[in-house]
N, C-alpha and C positions, 0 to 999 in steps of 0.2 A: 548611287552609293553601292561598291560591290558588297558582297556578303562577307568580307575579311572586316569590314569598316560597321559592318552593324553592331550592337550592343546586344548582351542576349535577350533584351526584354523585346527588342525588334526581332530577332531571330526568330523568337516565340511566335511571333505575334504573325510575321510572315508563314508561319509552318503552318498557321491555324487558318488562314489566306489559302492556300496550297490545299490542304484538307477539304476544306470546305467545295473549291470548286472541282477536284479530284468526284468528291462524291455526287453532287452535283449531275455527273454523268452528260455534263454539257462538252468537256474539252472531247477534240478530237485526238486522233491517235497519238500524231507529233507533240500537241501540244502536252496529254498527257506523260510523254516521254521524258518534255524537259521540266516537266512539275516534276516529275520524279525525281530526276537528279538534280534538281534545285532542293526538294525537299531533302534529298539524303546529305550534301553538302550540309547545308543548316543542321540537320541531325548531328553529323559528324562536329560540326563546330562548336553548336551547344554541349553536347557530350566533353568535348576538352574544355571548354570553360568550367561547366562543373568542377572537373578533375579537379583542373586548376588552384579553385576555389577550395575544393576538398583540402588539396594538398595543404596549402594555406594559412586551411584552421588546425589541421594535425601540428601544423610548426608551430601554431599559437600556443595550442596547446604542452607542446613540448616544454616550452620556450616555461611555459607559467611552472610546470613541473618544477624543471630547474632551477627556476626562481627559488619557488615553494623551500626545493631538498635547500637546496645554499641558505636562504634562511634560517633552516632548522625549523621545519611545519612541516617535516615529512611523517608526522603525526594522524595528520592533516585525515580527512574523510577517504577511507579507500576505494569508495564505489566513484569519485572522481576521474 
């Protein structure tokens, strides 16, 4: 499975993989080379998933807003 096709809860979980034998202190130079940029892809990919997700809930949130005003509940709790 490349890393475009993992889920982020596998991403995690391989990062934590990667960590682990990184400290380890067993990989040799190469190997720790390509734990590196194996790890920083994973990085990079969990990081825009987040985003992603971020983004997501902002629209959600938007989205309830808008609701809210069009209803007339723009009353409504301002610390929401």
């Amino acid at each position: 499975m490349s890393e475009q096709e993992l889920s982020y809860e596998a991403a995690t979980a391989r990062l934590e993989e990667i960590i682990k034998r990184l400290d380890s202190a067993e990989a040799g130079l190469r190997e720790t080379l390509d734990l590196c940029r194996e790890g920083r892809s994973l990085v990079e990919r969990c990081a825009a998933e987040l985003e992603a997700v971020g983004k997501g809930l902002e629209e959600l949130r938007l989205d309830e807003l808008v609701a809210r005003l069009a209803n007339g509940a723009d009353g409504a709790d301002p610390a929401r």
